[in-house]
C-alpha positions, 0 to 999 in steps of 0.5 A: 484457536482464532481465525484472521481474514485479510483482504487485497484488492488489484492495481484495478479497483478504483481507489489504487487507480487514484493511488497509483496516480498521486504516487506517479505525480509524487515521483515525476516530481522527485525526479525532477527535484529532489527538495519538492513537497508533494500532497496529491489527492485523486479522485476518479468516477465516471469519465472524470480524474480529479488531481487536487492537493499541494505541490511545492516543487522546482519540477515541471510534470505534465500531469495529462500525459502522466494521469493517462499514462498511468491509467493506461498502464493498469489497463482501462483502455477499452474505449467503449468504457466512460472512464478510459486513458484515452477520452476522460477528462482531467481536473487540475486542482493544485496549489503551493504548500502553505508556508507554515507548513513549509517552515516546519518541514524545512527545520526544527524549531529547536534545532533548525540544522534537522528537518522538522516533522511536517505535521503530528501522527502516530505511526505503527510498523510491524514484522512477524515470523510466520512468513519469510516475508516477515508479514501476517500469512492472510494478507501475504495470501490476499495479495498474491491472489490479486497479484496473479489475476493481474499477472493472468490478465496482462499474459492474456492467457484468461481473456476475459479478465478485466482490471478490477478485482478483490480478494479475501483469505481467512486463515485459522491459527492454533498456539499462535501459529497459522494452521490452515486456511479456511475461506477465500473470497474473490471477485474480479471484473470479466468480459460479458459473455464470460459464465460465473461457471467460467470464473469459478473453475480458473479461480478455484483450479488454477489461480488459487492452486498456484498462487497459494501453493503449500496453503491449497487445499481441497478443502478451502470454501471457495467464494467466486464472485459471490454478488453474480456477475462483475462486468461493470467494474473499475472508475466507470462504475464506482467511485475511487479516491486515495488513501481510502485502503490503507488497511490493504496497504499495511498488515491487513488489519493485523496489528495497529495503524496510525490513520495516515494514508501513504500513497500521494505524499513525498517522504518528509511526510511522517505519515509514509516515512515514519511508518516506512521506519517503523517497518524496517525496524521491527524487521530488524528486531524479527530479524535478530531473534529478540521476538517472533512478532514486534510491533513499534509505535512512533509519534510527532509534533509538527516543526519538531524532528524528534519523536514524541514517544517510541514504543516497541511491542513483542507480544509476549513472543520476545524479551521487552527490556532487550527489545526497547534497548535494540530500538534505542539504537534508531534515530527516528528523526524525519530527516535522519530516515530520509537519508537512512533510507534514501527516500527521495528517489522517484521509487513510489509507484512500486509501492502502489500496489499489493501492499507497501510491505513485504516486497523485496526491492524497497529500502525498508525491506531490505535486511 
């Protein structure tokens, strides 16, 4: 018996906000230009949004309207906040992408008919049983209960909900199976005026009931925003800068990640295609019955289209020789993905939020 927790954290928390930006810069420029190559970095606090990174690109993308519209799609509106859509100001620090890096992208040095990797990684996907998504049960939970905040907030049924919030869910497994959940943490941005009494009656009598479902229980240790209050919330208190949750983004701590963030970069960038790849085929393996849980790691060398190694991993769960012979089956190469996936569509700000796996629509979870 084990216990495993996952966290998720809502479109609000300060560090999606600036993912969710560098992700709309990504596919405003998809959109205008297929070929462009986007590394976007954001940074936001206070009143302040800092776009910086590399951007090669036949696209023209006003990034005023779009950082605004972006932020004013996630909800920071209110106008007697320092970091709001319509008054903060806007930092543009973009170049070209190097040369050298260029030329590596646009061709193999060995090969130079295929698109080289963009730079060197490891990349991890995973896949498991124990949901019909295909994903760890803690983290499927996590996201659904910062999915529901927001989808509460935005109906305008709980008023006094803001934009920022987390949660956490610890689930117990016996024989390797989950069993039942044992504590679940939220904390979620309110209204001043709005009691900790409040918070914890809607979180612990109607979100949690309704968006775990057959895992509400009773018996669940519930932690409504366990520091106190959480008016002050959101960029106008805390700091956000992408690609610091990858962890949320992927398995929730359930199996391995390779280091690269996703969110900001186009897709010859390995760090998103080849763990999007990597994905898509330890569902497959999941899928046709060779293990209950797979895990596949890839690696590149920048300028070079094949992998340095693939391995794939079935935990004991599954046959290893039939599982290494199925994955054979796959062309890792960047390019290949590409074109495997469509991937150069402007389809980017839909992974933002609520992880980047497990979600039906996206290409690499299709079946």
């Amino acid at each position: 018996m084990w216990t495993t927790t996952s966290e998720s954290v809502s479109e609000g928390h300060p560090d999606k906000v600036c993912d969710y930006i560098a992700d709309s810069v990504v596919d405003a420029h998809l959109a205008g230009d297929t070929g462009s190559r986007v590394a976007c970095e954001v940074l936001c606090k206070g009143n302040l949004v800092v776009v910086a990174g590399e951007i090669t690109s036949g696209a023209e993308v006003d990034y005023e309207r779009l950082v605004r519209g972006a932020i004013r799609e996630i909800g920071y509106t209110d106008e007697a906040e320092p970091f709001c859509a319509a008054s903060l100001q806007i930092l543009l620090a973009l170049t070209r992408q190097s040369s050298e890096i260029g030329v590596a992208v646009d061709r193999d040095r060995l090969d130079v008919s295929t698109p080289g990797a963009g730079d060197q990684g490891i990349m991890f996907g995973y896949a498991t049983d124990e949901t019909q998504e295909l994903m760890p049960l803690p983290i499927v939970l996590a996201h659904a209960l910062t999915r529901g905040l927001a989808d509460d907030r935005r109906a305008g049924g709980v008023d006094w909900l803001r934009p920022d919030a987390k949660a956490q869910v610890s689930v117990v497994y016996e024989d390797g199976r989950p069993h039942h959940v044992s504590h679940v943490v939220v904390s979620t941005q309110h209204r001043n005026g709005a009691t900790a009494g409040d918070v914890h009656d809607y979180v612990t009598g109607t979100l949690g009931p309704r968006v775990l479902g057959r895992w509400f229980d009773p018996g669940i240790t519930f932690l409504v925003n366990p520091s106190g209050s959480f008016v002050q919330g959101g960029p106008s208190a805390d700091c956000g800068v992408t690609g610091r949750k990858i962890i949320v983004d992927s398995y929730g701590g359930v199996g391995h990640h390779g280091g690269g963030a996703f969110s900001g970069k186009d897709p010859s960038k390995v760090d998103r295609s080849g763990a999007y790849f990597c994905r898509y085929v330890a569902r497959a393996l999941v899928e046709s019955a060779l293990a209950r849980r797979a895990e596949l790691q890839v690696s590149y060398a920048i300028g070079h289209a094949a992998p340095v190694s693939v391995r794939v991993e079935t935990f004991g769960t599954g046959d290893d020789a039939a599982a290494a012979r199925f994955v054979e089956q796959f062309d890792f190469r960047p390019g290949q993905i590409i074109r495997a996936l469509d991937l150069l569509r402007p389809i980017y700000r839909l992974t933002t939020n609520y992880g980047h796996f497990g979600r039906p629509g996206l290409p690499w979870e299709r079946a």
